[in-house]
C-alpha positions in Angstrom: -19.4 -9.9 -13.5 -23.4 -9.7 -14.2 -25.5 -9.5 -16.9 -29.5 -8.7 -17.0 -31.7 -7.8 -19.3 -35.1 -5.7 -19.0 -37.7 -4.0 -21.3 -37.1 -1.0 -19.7 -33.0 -1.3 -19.9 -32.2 -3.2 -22.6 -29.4 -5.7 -22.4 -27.0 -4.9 -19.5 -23.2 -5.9 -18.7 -20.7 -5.5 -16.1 -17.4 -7.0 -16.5 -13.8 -6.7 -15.8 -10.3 -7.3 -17.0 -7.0 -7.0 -16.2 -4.0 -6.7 -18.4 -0.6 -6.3 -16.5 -1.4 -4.3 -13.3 -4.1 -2.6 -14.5 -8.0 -3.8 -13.7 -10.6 -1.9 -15.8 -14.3 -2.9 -15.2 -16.9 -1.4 -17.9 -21.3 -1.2 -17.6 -23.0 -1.4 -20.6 -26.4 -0.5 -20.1 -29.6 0.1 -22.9 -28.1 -2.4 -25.7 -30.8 -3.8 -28.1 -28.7 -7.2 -28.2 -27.1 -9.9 -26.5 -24.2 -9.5 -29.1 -24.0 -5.6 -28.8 -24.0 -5.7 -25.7 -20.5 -8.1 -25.2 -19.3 -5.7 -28.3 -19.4 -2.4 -26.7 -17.9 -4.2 -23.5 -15.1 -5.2 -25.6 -14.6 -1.7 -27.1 -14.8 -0.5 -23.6 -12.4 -2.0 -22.0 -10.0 -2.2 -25.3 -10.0 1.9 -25.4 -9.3 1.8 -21.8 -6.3 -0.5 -22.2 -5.4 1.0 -25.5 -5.7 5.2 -24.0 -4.7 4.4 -20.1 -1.6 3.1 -18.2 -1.7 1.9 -14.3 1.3 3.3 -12.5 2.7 1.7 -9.0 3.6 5.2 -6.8 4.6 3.7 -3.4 4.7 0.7 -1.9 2.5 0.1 1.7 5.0 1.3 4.3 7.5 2.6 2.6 9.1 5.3 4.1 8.1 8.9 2.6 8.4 11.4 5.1 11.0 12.1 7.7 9.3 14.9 10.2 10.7 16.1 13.8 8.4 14.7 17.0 8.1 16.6 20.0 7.9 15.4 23.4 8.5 11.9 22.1 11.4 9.3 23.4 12.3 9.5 19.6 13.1 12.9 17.8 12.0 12.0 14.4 8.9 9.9 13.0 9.3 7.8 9.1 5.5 8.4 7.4 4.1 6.3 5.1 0.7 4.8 3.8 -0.5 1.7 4.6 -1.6 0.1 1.5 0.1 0.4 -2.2 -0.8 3.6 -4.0 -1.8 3.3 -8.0 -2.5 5.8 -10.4 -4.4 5.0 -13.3 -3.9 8.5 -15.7 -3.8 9.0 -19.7 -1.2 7.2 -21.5 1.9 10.5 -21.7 0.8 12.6 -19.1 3.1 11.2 -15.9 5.0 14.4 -16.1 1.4 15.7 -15.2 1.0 13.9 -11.9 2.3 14.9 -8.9 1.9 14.0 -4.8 1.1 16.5 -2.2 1.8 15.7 1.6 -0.8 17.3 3.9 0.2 16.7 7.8 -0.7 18.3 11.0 2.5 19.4 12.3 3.8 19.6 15.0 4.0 15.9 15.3 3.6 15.6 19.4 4.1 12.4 21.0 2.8 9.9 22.1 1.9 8.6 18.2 0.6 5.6 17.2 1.6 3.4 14.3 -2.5 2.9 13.6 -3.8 6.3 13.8 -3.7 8.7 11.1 -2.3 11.5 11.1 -2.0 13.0 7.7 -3.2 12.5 3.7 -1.1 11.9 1.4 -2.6 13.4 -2.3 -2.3 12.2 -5.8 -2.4 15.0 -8.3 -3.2 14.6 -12.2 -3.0 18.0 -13.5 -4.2 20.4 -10.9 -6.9 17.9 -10.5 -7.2 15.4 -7.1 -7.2 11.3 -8.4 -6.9 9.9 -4.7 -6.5 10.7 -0.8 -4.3 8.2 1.4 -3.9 8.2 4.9 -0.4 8.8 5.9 0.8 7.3 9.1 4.1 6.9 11.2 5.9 3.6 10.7 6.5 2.9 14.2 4.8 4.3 17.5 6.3 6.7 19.3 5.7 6.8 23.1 5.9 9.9 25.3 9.0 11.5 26.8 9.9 12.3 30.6 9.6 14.8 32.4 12.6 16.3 31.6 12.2 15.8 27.6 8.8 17.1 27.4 10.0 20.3 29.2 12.6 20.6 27.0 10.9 20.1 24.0 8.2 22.8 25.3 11.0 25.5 25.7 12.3 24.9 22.3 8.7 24.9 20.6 8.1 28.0 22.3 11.1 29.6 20.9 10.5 28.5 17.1 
């Protein structure tokens, strides 16, 4: 992707490669040659390939979530995320990744298709590797009259 070279910095690299579905890109920074530099590159992106694995989660708009919608001409809203969600994690630890949901319930119409309105979390380990926003698949527009007063009697008894 670039190279440079300074006093100050040595010889410098950034490049990329991709293997399968997984991109790496490595910065070599400080080497003393042109030919040390391309080297530690290659051991780079080799351990990275070698010690990593790229895993496809979820498609973009793929249905996730089925939640209840109130005061809404529909009673229940699909969630999803709008673009395909990777992982990139330690070769042997997917039984250490997981996927949290976090939405701001109660869903209450009207809801649009464009506007977030919740994350979706991927979890290696206890420890966050990504935030998505979640949205509904399709809008929902508001009820009557006679559905939003229905709806506001039955949240007020839950």
């Amino acid at each position: 992707l670039k190279t440079g070279h300074t006093e100050s910095a040595g010889y410098c690299l950034v490049s990329s490669a991709r293997r399968e579905d997984m991109r790496l890109v490595s910065v070599v920074m400080g080497s003393p040659t042109i030919r040390a530099r391309e080297d530690a590159s290659a051991a780079l992106l080799n351990y990275g390939f070698g010690f990593y694995q790229t895993r496809k989660l979820y498609s973009a708009n793929q249905p996730l979530l089925q939640l209840r919608v109130w005061k809404g001409t529909s009673r229940q809203a699909t969630l999803s995320v709008a673009e395909d969600v990777y992982a990139t994690i330690p070769r042997g630890q997917e039984s250490s990744l997981s996927v949290a949901a976090d939405i701001a319930e109660p869903l209450i119409a009207p809801l649009s298709a464009s506007a977030p309105i919740g994350k979706l979390r991927v979890i290696l380990s206890g420890a966050p590797l990504g935030t998505y926003p979640m949205h509904v698949t399709q809008d929902v527009s508001e009820a009557g009259f006679f559905g939003k007063l229905t709806d506001d009697l039955l949240m007020w008894m839950e």
